[in-house]
C-alpha positions in Angstrom: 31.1 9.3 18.1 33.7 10.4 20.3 34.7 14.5 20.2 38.0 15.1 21.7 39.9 18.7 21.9 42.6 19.5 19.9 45.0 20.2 23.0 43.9 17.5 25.1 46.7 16.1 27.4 49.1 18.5 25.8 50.8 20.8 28.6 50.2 24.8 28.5 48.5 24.4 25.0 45.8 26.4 25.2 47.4 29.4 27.7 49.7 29.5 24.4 47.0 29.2 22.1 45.0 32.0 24.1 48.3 34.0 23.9 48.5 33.4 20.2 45.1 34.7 19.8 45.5 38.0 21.8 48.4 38.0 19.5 46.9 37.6 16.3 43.8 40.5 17.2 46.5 42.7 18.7 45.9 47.0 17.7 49.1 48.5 16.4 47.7 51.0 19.0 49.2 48.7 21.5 52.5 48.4 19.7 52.8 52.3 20.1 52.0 52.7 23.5 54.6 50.3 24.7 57.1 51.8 22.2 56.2 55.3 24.1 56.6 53.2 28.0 60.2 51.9 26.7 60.8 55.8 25.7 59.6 56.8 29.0 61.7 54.2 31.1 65.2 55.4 28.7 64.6 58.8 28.2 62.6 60.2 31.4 58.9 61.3 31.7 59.7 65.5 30.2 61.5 64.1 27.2 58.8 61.9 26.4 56.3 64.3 26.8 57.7 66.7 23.9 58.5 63.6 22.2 55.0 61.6 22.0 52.7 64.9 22.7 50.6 63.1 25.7 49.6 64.0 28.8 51.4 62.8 32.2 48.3 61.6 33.3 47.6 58.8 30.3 51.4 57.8 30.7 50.9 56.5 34.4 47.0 55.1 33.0 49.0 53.2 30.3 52.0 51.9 32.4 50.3 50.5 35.3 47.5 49.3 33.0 50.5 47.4 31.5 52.1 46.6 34.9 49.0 44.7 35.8 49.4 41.7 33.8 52.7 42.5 31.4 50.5 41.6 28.6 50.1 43.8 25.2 46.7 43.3 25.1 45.9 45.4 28.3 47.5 48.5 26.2 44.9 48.2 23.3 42.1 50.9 23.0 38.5 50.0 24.6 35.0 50.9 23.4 34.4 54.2 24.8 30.8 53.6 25.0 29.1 54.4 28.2 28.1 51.6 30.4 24.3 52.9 30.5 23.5 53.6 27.0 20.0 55.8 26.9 16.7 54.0 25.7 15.4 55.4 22.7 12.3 57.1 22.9 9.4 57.5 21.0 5.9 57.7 21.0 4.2 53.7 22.0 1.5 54.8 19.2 4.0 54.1 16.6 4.8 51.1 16.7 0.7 49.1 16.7 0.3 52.0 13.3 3.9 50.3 11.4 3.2 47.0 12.4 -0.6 47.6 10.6 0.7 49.2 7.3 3.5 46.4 7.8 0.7 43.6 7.6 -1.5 45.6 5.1 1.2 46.0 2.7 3.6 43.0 3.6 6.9 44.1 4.6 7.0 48.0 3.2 10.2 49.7 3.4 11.2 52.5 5.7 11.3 55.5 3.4 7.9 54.3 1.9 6.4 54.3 5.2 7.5 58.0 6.3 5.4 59.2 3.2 2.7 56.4 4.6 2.7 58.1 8.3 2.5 61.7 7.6 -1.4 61.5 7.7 -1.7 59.4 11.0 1.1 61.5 13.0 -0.8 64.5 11.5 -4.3 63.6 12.9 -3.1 62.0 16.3 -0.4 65.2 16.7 2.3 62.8 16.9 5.8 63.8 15.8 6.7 62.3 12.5 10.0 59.8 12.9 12.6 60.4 10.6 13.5 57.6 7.8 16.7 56.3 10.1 14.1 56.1 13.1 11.4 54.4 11.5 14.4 51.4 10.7 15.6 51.5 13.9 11.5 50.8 15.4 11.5 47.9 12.9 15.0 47.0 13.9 13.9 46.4 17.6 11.3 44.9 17.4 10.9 41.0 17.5 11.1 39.4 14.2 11.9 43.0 12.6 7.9 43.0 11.8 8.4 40.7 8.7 6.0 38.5 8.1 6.0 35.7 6.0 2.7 34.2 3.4 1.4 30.7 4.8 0.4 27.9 2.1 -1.6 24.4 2.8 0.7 21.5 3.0 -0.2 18.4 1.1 -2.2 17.1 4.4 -3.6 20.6 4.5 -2.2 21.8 7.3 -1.0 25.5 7.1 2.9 25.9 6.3 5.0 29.2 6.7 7.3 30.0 3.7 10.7 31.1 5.3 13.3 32.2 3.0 16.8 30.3 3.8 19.4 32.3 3.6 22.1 31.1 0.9 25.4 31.7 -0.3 26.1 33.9 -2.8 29.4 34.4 -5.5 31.7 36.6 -4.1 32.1 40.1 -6.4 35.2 40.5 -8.0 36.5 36.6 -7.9 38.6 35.2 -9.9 38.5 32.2 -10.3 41.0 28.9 -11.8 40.2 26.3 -14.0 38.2 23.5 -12.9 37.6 25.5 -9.8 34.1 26.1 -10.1 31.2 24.4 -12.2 27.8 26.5 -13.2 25.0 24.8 -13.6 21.2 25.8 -15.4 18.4 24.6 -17.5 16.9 24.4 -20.9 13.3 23.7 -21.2 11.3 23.0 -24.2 7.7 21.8 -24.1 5.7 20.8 -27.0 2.0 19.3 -26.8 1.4 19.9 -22.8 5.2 17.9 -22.3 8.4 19.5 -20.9 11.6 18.2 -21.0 14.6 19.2 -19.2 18.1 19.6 -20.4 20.5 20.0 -17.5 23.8 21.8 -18.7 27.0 22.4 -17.0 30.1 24.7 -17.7 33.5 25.5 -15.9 33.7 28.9 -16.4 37.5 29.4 -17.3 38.4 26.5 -19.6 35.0 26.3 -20.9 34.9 22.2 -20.3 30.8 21.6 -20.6 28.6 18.6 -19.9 24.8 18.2 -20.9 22.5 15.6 -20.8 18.5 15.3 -20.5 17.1 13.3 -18.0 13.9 11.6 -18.2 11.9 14.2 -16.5 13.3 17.5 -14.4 13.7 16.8 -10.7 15.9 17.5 -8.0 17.4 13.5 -8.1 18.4 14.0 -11.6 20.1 17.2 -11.0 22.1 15.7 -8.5 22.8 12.7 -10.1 23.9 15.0 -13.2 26.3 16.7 -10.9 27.8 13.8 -9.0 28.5 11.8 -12.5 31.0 14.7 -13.9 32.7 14.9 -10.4 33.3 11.2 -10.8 34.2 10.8 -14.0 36.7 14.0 -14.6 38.8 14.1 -11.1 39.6 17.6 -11.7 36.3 18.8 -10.8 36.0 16.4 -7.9 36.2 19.3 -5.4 34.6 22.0 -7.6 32.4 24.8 -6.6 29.2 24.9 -7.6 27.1 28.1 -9.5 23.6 27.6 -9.8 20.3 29.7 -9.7 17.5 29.4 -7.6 15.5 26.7 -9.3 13.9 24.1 -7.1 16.0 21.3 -9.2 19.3 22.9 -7.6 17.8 22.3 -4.2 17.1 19.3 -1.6 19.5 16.7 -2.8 21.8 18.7 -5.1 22.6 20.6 -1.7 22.6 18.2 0.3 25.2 16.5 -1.6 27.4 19.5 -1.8 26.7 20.2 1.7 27.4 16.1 2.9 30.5 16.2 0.8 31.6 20.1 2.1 32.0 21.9 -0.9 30.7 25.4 -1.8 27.1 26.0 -3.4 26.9 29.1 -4.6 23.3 30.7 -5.6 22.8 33.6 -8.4 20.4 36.6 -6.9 17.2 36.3 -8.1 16.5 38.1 -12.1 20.4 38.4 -12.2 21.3 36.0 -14.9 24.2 37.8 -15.7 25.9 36.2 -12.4 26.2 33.0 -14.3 26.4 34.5 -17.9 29.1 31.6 -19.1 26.2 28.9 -18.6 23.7 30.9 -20.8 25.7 31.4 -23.4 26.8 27.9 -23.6 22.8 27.4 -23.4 22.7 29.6 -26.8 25.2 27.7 -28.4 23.6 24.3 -27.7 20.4 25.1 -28.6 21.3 26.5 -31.8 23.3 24.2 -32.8 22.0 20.8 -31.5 18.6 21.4 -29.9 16.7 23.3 -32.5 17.9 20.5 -35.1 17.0 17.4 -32.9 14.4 18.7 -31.0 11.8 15.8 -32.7 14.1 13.3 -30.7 13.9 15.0 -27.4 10.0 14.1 -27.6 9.9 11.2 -29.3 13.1 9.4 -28.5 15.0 10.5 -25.2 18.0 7.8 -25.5 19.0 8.8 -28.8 18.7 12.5 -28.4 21.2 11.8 -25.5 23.8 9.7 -27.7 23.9 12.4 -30.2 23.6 15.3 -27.6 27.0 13.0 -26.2 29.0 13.4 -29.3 28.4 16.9 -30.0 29.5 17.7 -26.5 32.5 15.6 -27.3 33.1 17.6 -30.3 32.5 20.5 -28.1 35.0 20.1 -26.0 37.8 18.7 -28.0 36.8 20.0 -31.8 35.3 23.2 -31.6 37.6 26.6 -31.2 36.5 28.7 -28.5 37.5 32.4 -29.3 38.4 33.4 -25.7 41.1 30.5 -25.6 42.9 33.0 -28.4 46.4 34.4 -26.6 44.5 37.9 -27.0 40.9 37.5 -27.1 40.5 41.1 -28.2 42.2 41.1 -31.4 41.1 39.2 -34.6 41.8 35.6 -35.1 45.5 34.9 -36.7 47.8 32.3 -37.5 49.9 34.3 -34.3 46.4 34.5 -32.4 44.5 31.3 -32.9 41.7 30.0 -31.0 41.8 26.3 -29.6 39.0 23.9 -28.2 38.3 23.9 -24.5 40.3 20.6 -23.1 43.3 21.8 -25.3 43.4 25.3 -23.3 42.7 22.9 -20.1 45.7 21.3 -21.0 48.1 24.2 -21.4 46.5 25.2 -18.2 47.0 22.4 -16.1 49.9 20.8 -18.2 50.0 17.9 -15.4 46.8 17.0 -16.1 45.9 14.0 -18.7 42.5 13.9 -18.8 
């Protein structure tokens, strides 16, 4: 594959972009300071001074830092940290004792190890660190002292568990219609068998899709999700919301992440962060699942064609109640509820779907 820049044969395009930039970051700090040279230049150097309250001396700093390359940027305020910063110091006994209780107790918190090191500094007449010095200790040193358990592989070679970092909802979103997709699932089990019922909502219209796949797995999952981006074209580019269940991970993400769309992941015991999806898991199991649940163990195609044409009634029959104008108040003939791909349409009244 051949990478090419952006700006490549194109005359003075990155001095401007570069310009641009400096432009973009620029301090209103700077802004002032030139406003106060332009005062300076009309008005002379004492009118100024009782004007702008600053010293004679920072006026000739700022103006020949400004005559030195006529550029705003030279005008903006700099770190005032000192080139040398000082080491911190504390006693080298310190750090072998945290890294012990750290290993002991896997990965103990700084204020719980202050209480933990009051009897070593005690009987080696060390001074005890304060709670914002015992995290700065962990802070510097390599790998911040966390360590991670080990597990056997399937050849039985030891593996260490290292948790990815993930994405996570943003507080406070709001979000449109057909902008986002949660996903989660139901699990019955009856006579040493489990089956899987993979369930997906858009939290704003309330548009949902389930289906049970022939056993729970990563492949299903994804295959679950790439079928509804294919079939409704308003959810092609849809985020996703899911939890951290290992059926939401390897190809699910890797198709979100091949595609470049945006996985989102609950935090862990916070179901609340995808709350549309569990109640929409309430409402299908007690209205389908409990009644057909013989089916889901004995006859998995069939339980799918009728689990198909209650989500169809779902979606087209059933009345939410927070499609009403005003959820709040009572249902009415001037307040009535309507079924979730009738509110889609009055959303999105270009949309046929």
């Amino acid at each position: 594959m051949r990478v090419q820049y952006v700006g490549y044969g194109v005359k003075g395009f990155y001095r401007m972009a570069s310009l641009a930039l400096k432009e973009a970051c620029m301090d209103e700090t700077a802004y002032h300071r030139k406003r106060v040279l332009d005062f300076w230049g009309k008005h002379g150097l004492d009118a100024t001074l009782d004007a702008f309250k600053v010293s004679r001396r920072t006026l000739y700093a700022w103006r020949r830092a400004f005559l030195s390359s006529g550029s705003l940027a030279d005008l903006c305020p700099r770190s005032r940290a000192p080139r040398q910063k000082r080491e911190p110091e504390w006693d080298k006994r310190l750090i072998p004792e945290i890294r012990r209780l750290r290993i002991q107790q896997p990965n103990l918190g700084k204020e719980k190890l202050f209480v933990m090191l009051q009897p070593f500094c005690t009987t080696h007449h060390v001074a005890l660190p304060s709670v914002s010095t015992i995290g700065r200790i962990i802070a510097k040193e390599p790998g911040k002292m966390r360590f991670s358990p080990l597990r056997l592989g399937a050849r039985g070679q030891v593996k260490r568990i290292n948790r990815v970092p993930v994405s996570r909802k943003p507080k406070g979103l709001k979000l449109q219609a057909c902008e986002c997709l949660a996903f989660d699932t139901i699990i019955r089990q009856r006579d040493g068998v489990k089956r899987h019922i993979l369930t997906a909502i858009d939290p704003v219209s309330e548009v949902a899709f389930a289906y049970a796949p022939p056993r729970g797995g990563r492949f299903h999952a994804a295959s679950f999700n790439q079928a509804i981006r294919e079939t409704h074209p308003l959810f092609k580019h849809a985020k996703a919301l899911t939890d951290n269940g290992s059926e939401f991970k390897g190809a699910f993400s890797r198709h979100h992440l091949e595609q470049g769309l945006t996985h989102w992941h609950t935090y862990p015991k916070t179901p609340k962060m995808n709350a549309h999806c569990e109640r929409f898991n309430r409402s299908l199991q007690e209205s389908f699942v409990d009644y057909h649940e013989d089916l889901l163990f004995t006859d998995l195609a069939l339980f799918n064609e009728k689990l198909a044409d209650w989500i169809v009634f779902y979606n087209t029959q059933l009345p939410h109640l927070s499609t009403k104008p005003n959820p709040k108040k009572t249902t009415s003939k001037d307040n009535m509820p309507m079924p979730p791909i009738q509110y889609l349409l009055k959303l999105n009244p270009q949309c046929n779907m």
